[in-house]
C-alpha positions in Angstrom: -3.2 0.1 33.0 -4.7 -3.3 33.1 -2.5 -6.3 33.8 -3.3 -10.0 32.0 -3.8 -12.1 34.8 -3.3 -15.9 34.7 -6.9 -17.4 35.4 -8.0 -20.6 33.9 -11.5 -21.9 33.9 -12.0 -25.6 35.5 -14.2 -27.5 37.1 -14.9 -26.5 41.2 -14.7 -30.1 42.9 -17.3 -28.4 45.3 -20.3 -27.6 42.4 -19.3 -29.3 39.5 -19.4 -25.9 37.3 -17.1 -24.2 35.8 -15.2 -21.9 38.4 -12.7 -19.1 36.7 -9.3 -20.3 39.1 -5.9 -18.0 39.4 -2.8 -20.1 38.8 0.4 -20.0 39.3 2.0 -21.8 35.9 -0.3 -22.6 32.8 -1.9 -26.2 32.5 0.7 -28.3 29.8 -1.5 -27.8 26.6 -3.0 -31.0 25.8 -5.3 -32.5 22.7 -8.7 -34.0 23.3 -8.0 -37.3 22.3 -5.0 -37.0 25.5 -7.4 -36.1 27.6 -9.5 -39.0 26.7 -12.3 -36.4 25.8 -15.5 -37.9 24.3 -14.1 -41.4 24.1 -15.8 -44.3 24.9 -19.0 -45.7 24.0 -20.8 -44.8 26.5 -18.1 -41.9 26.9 -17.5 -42.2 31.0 -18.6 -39.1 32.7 -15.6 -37.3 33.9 -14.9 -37.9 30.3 -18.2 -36.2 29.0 -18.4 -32.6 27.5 -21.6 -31.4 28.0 -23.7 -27.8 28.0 -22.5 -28.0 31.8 -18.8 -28.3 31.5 -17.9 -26.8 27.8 -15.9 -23.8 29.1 -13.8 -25.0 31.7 -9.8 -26.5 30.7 -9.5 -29.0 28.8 -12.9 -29.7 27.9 -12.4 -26.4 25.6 -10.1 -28.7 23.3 -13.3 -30.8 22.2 -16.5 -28.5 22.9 -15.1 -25.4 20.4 -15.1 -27.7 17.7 -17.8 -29.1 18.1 -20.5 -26.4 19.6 -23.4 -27.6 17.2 -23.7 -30.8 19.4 -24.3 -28.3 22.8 -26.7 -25.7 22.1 -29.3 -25.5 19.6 -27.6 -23.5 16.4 -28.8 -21.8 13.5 -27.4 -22.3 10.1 -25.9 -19.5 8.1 -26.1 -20.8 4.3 -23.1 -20.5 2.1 -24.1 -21.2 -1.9 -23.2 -17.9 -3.4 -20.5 -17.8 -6.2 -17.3 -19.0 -6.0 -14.8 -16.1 -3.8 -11.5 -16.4 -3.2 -10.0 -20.0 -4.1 -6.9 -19.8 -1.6 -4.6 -22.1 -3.9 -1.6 -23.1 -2.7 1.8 -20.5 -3.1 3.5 -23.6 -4.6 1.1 -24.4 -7.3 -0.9 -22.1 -9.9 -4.1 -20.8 -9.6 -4.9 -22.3 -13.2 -6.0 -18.7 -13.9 -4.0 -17.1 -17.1 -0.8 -15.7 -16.6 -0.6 -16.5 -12.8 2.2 -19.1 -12.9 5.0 -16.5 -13.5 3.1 -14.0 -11.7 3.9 -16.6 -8.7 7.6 -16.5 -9.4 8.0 -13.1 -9.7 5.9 -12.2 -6.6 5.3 -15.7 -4.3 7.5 -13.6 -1.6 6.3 -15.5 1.6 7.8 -19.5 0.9 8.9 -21.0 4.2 7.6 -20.0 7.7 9.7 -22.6 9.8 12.5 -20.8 10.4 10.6 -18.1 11.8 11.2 -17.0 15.8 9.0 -14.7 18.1 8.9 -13.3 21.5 7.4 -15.7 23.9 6.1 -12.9 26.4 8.3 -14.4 28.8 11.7 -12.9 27.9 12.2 -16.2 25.8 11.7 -17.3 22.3 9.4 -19.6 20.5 9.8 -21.4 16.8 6.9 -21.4 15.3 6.0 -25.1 16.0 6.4 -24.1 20.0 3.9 -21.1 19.9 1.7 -23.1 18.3 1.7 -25.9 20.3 2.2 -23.4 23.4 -0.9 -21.4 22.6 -3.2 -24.6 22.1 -3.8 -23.7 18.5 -6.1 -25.9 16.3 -5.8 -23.8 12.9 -3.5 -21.7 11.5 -3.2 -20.3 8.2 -1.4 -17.9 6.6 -2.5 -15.9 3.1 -0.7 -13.9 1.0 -1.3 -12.4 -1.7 -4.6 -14.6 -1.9 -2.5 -17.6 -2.1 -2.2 -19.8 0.9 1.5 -20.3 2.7 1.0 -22.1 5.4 -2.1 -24.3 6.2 -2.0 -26.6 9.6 -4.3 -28.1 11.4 -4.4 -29.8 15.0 -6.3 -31.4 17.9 -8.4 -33.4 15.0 -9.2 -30.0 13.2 -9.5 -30.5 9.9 -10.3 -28.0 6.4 -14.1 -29.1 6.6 -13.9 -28.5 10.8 -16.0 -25.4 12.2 -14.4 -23.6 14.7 -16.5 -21.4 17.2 -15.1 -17.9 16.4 -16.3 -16.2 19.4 -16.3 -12.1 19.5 -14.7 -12.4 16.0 -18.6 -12.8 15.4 -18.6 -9.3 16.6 -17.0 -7.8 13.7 -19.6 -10.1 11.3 -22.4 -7.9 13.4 -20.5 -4.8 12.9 -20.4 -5.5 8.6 -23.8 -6.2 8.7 -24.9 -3.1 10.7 -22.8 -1.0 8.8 -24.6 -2.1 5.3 -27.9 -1.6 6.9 -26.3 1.9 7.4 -24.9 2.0 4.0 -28.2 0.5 2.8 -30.1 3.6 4.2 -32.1 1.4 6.6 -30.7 3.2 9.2 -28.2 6.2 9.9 -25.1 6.5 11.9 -26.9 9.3 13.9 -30.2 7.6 14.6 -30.7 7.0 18.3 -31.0 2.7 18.8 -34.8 3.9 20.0 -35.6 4.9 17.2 -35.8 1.2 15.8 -36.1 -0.7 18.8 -38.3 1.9 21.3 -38.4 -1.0 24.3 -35.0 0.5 24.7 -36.4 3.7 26.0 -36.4 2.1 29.7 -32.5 1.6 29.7 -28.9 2.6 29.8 -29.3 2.4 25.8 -31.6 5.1 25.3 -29.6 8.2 24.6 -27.2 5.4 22.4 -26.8 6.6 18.4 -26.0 3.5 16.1 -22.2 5.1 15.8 -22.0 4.8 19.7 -22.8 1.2 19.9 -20.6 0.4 16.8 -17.7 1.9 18.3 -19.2 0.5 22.1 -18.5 4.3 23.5 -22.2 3.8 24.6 -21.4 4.4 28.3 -23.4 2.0 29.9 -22.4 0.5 33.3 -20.8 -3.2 32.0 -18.4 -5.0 33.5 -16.5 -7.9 31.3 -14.4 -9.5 33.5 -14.4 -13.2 32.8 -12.0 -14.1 35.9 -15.4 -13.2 38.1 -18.4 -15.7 38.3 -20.3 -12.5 39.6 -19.4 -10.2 36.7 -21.8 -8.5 34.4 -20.3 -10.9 31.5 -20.6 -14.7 33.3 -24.5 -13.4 34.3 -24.7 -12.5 30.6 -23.7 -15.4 29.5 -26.1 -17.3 31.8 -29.2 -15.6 30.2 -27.8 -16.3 26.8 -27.5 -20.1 27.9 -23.6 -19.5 26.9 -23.7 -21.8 30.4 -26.5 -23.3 32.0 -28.8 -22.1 34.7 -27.7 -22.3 38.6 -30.5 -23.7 40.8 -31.0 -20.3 42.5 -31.0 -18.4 39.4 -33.0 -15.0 40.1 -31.5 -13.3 36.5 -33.0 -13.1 33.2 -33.8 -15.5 30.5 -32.8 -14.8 27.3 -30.5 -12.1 25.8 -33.4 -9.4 25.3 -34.9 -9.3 28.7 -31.2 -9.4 30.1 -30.7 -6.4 27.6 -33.7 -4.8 29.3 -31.8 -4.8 32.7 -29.3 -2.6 31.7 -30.4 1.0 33.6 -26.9 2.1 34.6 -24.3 4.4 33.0 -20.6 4.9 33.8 -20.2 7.6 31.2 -21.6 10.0 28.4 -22.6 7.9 25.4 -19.7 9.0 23.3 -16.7 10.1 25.5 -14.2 6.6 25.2 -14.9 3.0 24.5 -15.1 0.6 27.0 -15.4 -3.2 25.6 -18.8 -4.6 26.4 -20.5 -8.0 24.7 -24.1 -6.5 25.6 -23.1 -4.1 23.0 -23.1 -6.4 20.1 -26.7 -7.9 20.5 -28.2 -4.7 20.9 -26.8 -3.6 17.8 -28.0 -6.4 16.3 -31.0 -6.5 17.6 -31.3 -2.8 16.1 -30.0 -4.1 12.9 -32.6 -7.1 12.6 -35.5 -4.3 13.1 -33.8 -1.4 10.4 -33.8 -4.3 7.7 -36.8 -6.4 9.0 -34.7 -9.9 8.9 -33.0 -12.0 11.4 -29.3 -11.6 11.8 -29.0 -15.3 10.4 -30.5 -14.3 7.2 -29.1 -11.0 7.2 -25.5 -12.3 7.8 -25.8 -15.2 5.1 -27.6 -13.1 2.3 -25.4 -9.9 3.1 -21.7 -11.8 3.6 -21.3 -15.1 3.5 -23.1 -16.2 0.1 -21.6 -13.0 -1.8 -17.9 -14.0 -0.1 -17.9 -16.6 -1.6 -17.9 -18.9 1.9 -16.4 -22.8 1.0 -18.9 -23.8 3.7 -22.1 -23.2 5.8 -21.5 -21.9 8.9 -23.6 -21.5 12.5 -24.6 -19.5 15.5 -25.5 -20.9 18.5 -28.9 -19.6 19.9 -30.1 -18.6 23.4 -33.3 -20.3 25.2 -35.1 -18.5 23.0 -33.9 -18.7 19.7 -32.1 -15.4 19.5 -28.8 -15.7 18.1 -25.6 -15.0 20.4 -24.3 -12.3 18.0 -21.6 -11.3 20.3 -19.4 -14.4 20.2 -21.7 -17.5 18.8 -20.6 -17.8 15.1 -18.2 -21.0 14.3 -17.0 -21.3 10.8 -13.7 -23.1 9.2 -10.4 -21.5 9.3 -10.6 -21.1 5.4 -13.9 -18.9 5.3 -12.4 -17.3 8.2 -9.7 -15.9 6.3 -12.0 -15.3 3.5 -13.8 -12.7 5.7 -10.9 -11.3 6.3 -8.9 -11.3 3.1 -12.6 -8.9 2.3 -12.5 -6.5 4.6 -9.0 -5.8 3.7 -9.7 -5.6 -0.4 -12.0 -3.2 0.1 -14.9 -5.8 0.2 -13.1 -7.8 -2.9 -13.4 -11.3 -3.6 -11.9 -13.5 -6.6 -9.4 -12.6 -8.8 -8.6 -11.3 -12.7 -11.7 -11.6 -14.5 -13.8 -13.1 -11.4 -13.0 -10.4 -9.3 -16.5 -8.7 -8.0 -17.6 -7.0 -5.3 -19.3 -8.8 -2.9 -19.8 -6.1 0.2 -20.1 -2.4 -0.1 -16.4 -1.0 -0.3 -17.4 1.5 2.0 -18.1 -0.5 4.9 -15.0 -2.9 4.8 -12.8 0.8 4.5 -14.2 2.2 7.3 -13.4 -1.4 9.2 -10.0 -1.2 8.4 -9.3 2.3 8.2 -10.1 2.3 12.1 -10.4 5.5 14.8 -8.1 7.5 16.0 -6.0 6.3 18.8 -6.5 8.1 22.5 -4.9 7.2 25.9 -7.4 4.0 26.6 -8.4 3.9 23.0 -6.7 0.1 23.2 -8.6 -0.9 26.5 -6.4 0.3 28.8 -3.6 -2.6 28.0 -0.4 -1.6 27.9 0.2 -4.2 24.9 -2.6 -2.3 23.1 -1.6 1.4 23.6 -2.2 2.7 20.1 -5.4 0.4 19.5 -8.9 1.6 18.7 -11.6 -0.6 18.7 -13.1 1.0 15.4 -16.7 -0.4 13.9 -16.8 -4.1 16.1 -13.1 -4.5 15.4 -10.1 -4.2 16.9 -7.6 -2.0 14.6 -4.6 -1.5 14.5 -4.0 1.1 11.9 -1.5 3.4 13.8 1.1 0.5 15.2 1.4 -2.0 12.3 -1.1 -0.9 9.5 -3.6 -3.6 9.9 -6.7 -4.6 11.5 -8.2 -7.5 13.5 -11.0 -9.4 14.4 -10.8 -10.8 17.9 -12.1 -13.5 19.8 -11.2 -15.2 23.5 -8.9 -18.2 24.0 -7.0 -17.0 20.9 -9.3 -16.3 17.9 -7.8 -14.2 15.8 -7.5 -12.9 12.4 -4.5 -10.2 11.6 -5.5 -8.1 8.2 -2.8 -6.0 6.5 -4.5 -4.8 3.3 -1.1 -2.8 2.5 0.5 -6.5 2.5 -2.6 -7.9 1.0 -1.7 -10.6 4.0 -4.0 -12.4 6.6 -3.1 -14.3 9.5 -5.9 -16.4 10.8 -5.9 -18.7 13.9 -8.1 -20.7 16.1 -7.4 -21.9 19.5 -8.2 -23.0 22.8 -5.9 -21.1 24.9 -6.4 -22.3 29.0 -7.1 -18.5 29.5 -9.8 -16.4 28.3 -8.5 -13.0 27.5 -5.9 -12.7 24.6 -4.4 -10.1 25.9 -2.5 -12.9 27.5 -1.1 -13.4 24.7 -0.7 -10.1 23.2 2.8 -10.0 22.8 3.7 -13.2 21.3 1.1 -12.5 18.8 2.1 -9.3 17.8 5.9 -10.7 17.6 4.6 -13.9 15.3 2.9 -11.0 12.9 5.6 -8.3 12.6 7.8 -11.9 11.8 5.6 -12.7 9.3 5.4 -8.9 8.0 9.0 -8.7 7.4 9.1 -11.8 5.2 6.7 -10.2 2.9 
């Protein structure tokens, strides 16, 4: 079993670059206007957020609100028809007959009173674990209607949020209605659309394989190590910028192209690896002939219904980070979600349309079946699978979820027709850090319901 470790990105005094730091306590969560981030005209340079500093603690309370101003980004258009409206539980939808509909059925009302584990053999209101966990957006949907809506650390409803590996599961819905499309098959080795693969780990690698990332390949994501195959990744991606002795790749395809190694048979068990994504995507973008920006805003966010454009961030050049680049705003966020969990549903009564194949959001949310490691090898995820570029959690608590570091998240229970989604800028990268307190703020929720 792994164990969450408390390691906090900040800035070594030595280089001036982000170092990832073991701690002993967790920094005091603090907003970007208390940290006197970006204030100032000119802003004074211990104050400045820049492509340099971005990930290290606090500067993560300004820069994931606001990655369009650090790397060059892509826009992925909105404009389709109207989707899900989210009104508010107190008010009605202004659709026929949904006023008493909302009395009869409103059942979540009042969060406040609610209490959950704090993963420290204490509890938390919800106002603490918000405020505990850095949050910046947090909204709660039921039934399509929204309960609870707040916002923080200057957020606001218009605000895009950088969603991280929840991007992953956008790449996984778009690869899978390439798949559903017939552009390409489960079976189909990744070679077979992208042959420069031949040369790597990735060769022997079916389209299933990388969409359940039980590839194999020899990939190490450990974010508390400067030297791990992840913080080199993220070099080549220009994630972070390039070290003066740089002797790595440039750019996420020729890093791709570095990958020769295998832990494992393609197939046997997954093993989480961001690599993964872009390959797939990469795959995807050559089945279907378009970029993944196109692909992603004529294939899912137009037909959603998306209240807003939203943006990938690109590498040096001009390939979009697939595995964790996307921001969007809380409320399209749970729009994704709310989807995958209607069986790829949007609107209600008379608007209610399709708007992805039903297919492809079931199989999302139907998830694998569970094996010792399925979860990662967390002892908070025992009972986990990491089923089609999402997390699911079918087997413990009936729902699904989309997953992202420093606490992106987006809890789907299609039973409960409920989503939970939440943006933050937690001091430490993995969530598993936060596993419990999480999973004790959604079963709360779930029993209100």
């Amino acid at each position: 079993m792994l164990t969450p470790q408390l390691v906090v990105t900040l800035i070594c005094p030595e280089t001036g670059r982000p170092q990832p730091t073991a701690l002993d306590v967790l920094p005091e969560p603090v907003t970007a206007s208390e940290a006197g981030l970006m204030a100032g005209s000119p802003v004074p340079e211990d104050k400045r957020v820049h492509h340099g500093n971005w990930t290290a603690w606090p500067n993560t309370r300004w820069s994931f609100t606001h990655m369009d101003e650090l790397r060059a980004s892509a826009r992925i258009a909105a404009g389709g028809p109207a989707g899900d409206l989210l009104p508010d539980a107190h008010t009605s939808s202004g659709q026929e007959g949904a006023e008493n509909e909302a009395d009869d059925e409103v059942g979540l009302v009042d969060l406040d009173e609610l209490t959950m584990d704090d993963g420290d053999g204490d509890n938390w209101t919800l106002d603490e674990m918000l405020h505990q966990t850095c949050t910046n957006g947090f909204l709660v949907l039921h039934r399509g209607r929204v309960v609870a809506e707040r916002y923080f650390n200057g957020m606001d409803r218009s605000t895009r949020h950088i969603m991280f590996s929840m991007t992953k599961t956008v790449t996984g819905v778009l690869a899978m209605a390439a798949v559903e499309s017939g552009a390409m098959a489960m079976d189909d080795l990744l070679t077979v659309h992208v042959p420069e693969l031949a040369d790597t780990a990735y060769a022997p690698v079916t389209v299933q394989q990388a969409l359940d990332m039980t590839d194999g390949i020899r990939f190490v994501e450990d974010y508390s190590d400067n030297k791990s195959d992840i913080m080199r990744y993220a070099v080549a991606m220009a994630f972070t910028p390039v070290p003066g002795n740089w002797d790595g790749p440039c750019g996420i395809h020729e890093a791709i192209m570095g990958f020769t190694e295998r832990d494992q048979l393609p197939g046997e068990s997954f093993l989480y690896k961001s690599v993964t994504t872009d390959v797939l995507s990469w795959v995807t973008a050559r089945a279907t002939g378009r970029r993944w920006v196109d692909g992603v805003s004529e294939e899912i966010w137009k037909p959603m219904g998306a209240e807003g454009d939203a943006s990938v961030v690109l590498d040096g050049r001009g390939v979009a980070v697939t595995s964790g680049g996307m921001s969007c705003t809380l409320r399209d966020l749970a729009r994704f979600g709310r989807m995958l969990a209607r069986s790829g549903r949007v609107g209600e009564g008379v608007d209610e349309r399709q708007a992805i194949p039903a297919a492809v959001a079931n199989d999302i949310a139907a998830g694998g079946t569970p094996y010792p490691g399925s979860g990662g090898g967390y002892p908070t995820r025992e009972g986990w699978t990491f089923h089609r570029h999402c997390w699911n959690l079918q087997q413990p608590m009936g729902a699904f979820m989309p997953m992202g570091v420093h606490g992106q998240r987006v809890f789907c229970h299609p039973e409960k027709d409920l989503v939970v989604a939440k943006f933050s800028a937690h001091p430490v990268t993995g969530n598993v850090y936060t596993d419990v307190s999480h999973e004790s703020l959604y079963r709360a929720i779930l029993d209100r319901c």
